[in-house]
Backbone bond lengths (Angstrom), bond angles and torsions (degrees), N, CA, C in turn:
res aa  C-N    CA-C-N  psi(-1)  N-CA   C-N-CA  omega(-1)  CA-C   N-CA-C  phi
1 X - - - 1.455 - - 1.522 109.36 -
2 X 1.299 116.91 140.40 1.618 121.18 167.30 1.918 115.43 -71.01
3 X 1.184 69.85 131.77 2.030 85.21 177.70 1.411 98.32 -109.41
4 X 1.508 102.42 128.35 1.792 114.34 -166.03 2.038 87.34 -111.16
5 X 1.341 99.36 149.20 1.355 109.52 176.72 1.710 110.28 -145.35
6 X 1.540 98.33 111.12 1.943 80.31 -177.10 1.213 95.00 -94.72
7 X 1.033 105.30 -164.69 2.002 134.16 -171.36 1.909 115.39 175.05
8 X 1.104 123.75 151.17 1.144 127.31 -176.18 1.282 121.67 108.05
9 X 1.069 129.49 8.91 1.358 151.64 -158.48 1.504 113.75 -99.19
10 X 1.413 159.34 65.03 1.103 143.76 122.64 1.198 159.64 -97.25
11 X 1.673 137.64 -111.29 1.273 118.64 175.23 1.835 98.74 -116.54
12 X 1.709 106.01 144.20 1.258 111.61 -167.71 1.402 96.59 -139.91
13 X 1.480 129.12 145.79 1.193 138.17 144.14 1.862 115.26 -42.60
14 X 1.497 115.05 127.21 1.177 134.41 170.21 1.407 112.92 -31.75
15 X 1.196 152.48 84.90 1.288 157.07 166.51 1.328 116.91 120.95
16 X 1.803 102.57 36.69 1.234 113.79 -176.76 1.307 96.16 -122.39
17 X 1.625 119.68 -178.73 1.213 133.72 -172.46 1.435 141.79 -104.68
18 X 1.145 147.39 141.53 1.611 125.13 177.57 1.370 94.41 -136.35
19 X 1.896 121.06 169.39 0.721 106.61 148.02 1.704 108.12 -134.95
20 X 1.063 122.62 161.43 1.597 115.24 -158.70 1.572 101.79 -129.77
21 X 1.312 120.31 125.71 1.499 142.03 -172.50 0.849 116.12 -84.27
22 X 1.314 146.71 118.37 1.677 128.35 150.15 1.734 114.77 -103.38
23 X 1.574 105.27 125.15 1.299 86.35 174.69 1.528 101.00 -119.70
24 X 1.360 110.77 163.41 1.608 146.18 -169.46 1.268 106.46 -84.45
25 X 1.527 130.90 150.75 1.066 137.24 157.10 1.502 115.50 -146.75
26 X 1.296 130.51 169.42 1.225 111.35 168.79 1.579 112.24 103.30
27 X 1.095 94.03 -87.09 1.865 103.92 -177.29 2.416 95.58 -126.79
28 X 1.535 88.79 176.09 1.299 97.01 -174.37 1.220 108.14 -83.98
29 X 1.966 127.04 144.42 1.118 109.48 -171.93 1.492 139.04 -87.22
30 X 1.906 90.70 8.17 1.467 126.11 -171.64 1.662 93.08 -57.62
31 X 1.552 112.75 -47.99 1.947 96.60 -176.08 0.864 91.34 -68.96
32 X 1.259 151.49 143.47 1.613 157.71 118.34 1.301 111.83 151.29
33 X 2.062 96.78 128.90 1.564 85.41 155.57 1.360 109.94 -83.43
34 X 1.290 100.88 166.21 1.620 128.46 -174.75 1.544 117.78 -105.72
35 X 0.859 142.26 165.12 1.631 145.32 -166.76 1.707 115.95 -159.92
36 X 0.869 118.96 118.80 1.630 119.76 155.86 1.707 103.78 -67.42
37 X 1.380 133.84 163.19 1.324 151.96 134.31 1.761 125.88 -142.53
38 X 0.930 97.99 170.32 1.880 85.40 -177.00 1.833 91.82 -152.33
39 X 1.244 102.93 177.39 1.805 107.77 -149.48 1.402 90.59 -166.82
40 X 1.344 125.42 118.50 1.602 144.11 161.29 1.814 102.93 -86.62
41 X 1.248 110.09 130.26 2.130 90.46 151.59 1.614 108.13 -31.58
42 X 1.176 90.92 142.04 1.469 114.70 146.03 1.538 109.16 72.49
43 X 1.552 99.74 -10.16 1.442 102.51 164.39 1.702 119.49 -103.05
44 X 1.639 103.18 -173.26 1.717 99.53 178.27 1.369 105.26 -104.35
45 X 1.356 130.02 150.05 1.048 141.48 -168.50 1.711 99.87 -72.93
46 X 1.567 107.67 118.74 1.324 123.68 -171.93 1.743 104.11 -102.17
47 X 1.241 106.46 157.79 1.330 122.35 -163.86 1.495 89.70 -103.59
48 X 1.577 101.20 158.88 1.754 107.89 -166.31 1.029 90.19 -144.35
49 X 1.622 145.88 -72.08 1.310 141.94 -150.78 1.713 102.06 -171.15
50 X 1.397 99.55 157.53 1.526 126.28 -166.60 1.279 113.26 -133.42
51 X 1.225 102.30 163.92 2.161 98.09 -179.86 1.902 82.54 -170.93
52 X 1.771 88.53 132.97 1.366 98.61 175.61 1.761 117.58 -57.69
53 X 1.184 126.58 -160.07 1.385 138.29 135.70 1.179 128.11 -10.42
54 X 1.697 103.93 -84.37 0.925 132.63 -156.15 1.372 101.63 -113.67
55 X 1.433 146.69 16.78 1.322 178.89 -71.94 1.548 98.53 -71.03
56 X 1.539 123.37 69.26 1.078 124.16 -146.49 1.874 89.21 -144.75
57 X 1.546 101.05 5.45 1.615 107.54 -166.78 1.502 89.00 -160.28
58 X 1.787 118.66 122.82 1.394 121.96 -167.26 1.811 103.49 -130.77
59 X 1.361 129.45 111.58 1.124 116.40 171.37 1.316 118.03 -95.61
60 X 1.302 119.47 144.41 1.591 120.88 164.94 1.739 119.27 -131.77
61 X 1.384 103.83 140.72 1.787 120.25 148.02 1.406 93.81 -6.24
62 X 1.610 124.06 147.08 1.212 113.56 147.56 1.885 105.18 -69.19
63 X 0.735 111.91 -51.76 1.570 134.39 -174.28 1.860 90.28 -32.79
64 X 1.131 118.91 -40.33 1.637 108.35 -159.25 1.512 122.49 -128.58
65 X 1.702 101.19 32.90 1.182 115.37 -161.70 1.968 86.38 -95.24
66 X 1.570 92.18 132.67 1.877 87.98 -178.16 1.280 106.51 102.17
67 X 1.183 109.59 -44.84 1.563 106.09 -166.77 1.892 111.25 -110.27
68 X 1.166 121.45 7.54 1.090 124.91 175.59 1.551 111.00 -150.51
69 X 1.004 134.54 133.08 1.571 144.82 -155.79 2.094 111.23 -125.72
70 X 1.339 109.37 89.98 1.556 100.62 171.08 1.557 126.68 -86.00
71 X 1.233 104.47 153.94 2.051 101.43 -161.45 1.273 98.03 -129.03
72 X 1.543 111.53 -170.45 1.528 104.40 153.37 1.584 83.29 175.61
73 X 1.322 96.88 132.37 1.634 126.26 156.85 1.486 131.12 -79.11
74 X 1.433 145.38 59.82 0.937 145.10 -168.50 1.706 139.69 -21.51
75 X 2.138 76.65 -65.97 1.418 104.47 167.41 1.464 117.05 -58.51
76 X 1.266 120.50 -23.28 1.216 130.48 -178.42 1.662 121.86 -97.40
77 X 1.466 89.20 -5.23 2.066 91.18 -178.76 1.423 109.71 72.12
78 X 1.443 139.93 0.37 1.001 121.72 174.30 1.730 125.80 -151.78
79 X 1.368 117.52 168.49 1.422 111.19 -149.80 1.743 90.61 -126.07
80 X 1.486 101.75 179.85 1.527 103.25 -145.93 1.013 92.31 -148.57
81 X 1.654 130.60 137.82 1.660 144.21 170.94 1.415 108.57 -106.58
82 X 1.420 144.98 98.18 1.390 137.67 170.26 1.383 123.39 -98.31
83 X 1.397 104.58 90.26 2.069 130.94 -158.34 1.316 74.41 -80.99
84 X 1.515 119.44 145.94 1.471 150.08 141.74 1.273 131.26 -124.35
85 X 1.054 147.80 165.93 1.308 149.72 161.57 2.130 102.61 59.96
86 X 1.261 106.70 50.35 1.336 101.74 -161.56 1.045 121.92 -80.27
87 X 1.577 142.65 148.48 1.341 128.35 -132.50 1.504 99.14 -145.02
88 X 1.427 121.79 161.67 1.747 103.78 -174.33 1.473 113.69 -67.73
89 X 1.385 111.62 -31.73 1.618 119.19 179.59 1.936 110.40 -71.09
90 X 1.421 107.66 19.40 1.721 90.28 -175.71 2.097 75.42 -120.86
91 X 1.218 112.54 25.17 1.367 98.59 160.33 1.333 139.27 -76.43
92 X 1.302 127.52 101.89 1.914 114.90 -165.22 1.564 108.61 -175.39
93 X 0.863 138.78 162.29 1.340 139.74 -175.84 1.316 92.28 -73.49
94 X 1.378 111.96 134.42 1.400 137.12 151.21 1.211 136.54 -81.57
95 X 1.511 125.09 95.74 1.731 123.12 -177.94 1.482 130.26 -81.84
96 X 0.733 134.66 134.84 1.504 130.73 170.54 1.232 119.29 -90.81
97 X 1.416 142.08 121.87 1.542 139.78 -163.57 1.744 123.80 -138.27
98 X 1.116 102.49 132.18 1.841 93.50 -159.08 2.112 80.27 -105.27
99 X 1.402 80.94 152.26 2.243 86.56 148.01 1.709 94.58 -158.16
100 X 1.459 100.53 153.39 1.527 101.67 158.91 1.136 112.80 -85.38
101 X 0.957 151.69 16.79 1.592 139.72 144.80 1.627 104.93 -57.47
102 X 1.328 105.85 135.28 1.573 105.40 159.83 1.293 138.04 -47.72
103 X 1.061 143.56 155.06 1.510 130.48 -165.72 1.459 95.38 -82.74
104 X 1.317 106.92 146.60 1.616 122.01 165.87 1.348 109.08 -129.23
105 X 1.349 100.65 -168.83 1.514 124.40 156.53 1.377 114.82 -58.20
106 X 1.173 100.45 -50.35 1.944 111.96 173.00 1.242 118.75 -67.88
107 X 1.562 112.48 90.29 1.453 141.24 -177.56 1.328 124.10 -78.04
108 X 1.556 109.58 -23.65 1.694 122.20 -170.81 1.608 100.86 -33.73
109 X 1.592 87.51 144.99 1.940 85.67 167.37 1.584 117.23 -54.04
110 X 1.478 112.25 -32.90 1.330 121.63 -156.36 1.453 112.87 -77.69
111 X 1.403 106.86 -6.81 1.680 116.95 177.41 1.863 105.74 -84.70
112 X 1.295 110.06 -11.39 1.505 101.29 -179.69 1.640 109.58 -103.09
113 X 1.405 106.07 148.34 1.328 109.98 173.16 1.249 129.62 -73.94
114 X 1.611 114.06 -23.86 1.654 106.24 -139.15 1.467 79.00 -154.25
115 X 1.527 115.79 140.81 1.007 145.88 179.31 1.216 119.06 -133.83
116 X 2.017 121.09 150.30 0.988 123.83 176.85 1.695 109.36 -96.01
117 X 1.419 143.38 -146.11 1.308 168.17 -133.46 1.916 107.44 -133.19
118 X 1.514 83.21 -50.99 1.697 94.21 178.83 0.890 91.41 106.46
119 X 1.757 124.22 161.13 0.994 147.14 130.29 1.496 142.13 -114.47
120 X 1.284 134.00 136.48 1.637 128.50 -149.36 1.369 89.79 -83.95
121 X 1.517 118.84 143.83 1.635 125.23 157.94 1.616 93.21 -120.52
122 X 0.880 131.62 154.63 1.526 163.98 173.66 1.602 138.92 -121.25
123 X 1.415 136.37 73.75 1.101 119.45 -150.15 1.281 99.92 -106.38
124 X 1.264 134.89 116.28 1.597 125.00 165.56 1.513 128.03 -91.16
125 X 1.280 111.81 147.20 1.770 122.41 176.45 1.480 118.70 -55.57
């Protein structure tokens, strides 16, 4: 099984930038699509962005299309979140999530297998 690990994650001034890593272990990250999500307390863990396989197919949030950019490095095992324009409401732990199912439209958390640790983003006013 793949073990996902993010990093890049902390506190930034409001219309500033991050960019957030996930790296792979385990198996290659070429099988799997990959997923960003992020998670407030008390809320459900919302879906943000997608990237095929072969990162040749990119889903996004309506909410974060433009303003957030997903990648992925193969050769390198690991995939990439590029937050811009960051806002106090994009504050929440950020997950990284693999499934072997192909990427679709069908984003639910519950379609991915494999999860990372999280990482905290922080945006202040």
């Amino acid at each position: 099984q793949v073990h996902l690990v993010e990093s890049g994650g902390g506190l930034v001034q409001a219309g500033g930038s991050l960019r957030l890593s996930c790296a792979a272990s385990g198996r290659r990250l070429s099988s799997y699509c990959m997923g960003w999500f992020r998670q407030t307390p008390g809320k459900e863990r919302e879906f943000v962005a997608a990237i095929s396989r072969n990162g040749d197919k990119t889903y996004y949030a309506d909410s974060r299309k433009g303003q957030f950019t997903i990648s992925r490095n193969n050769a390198k095992n690991t995939m990439f979140l590029q937050m811009n324009g960051l806002k106090p409401e994009d504050t929440a732990v950020y997950y990284c999530a693999a499934r072997s199912a192909l990427c679709s439209d069908d984003v639910r958390p519950i379609t991915f297998d494999r999860w990372g640790q999280g990482t905290q983003v922080t945006v202040s006013s």
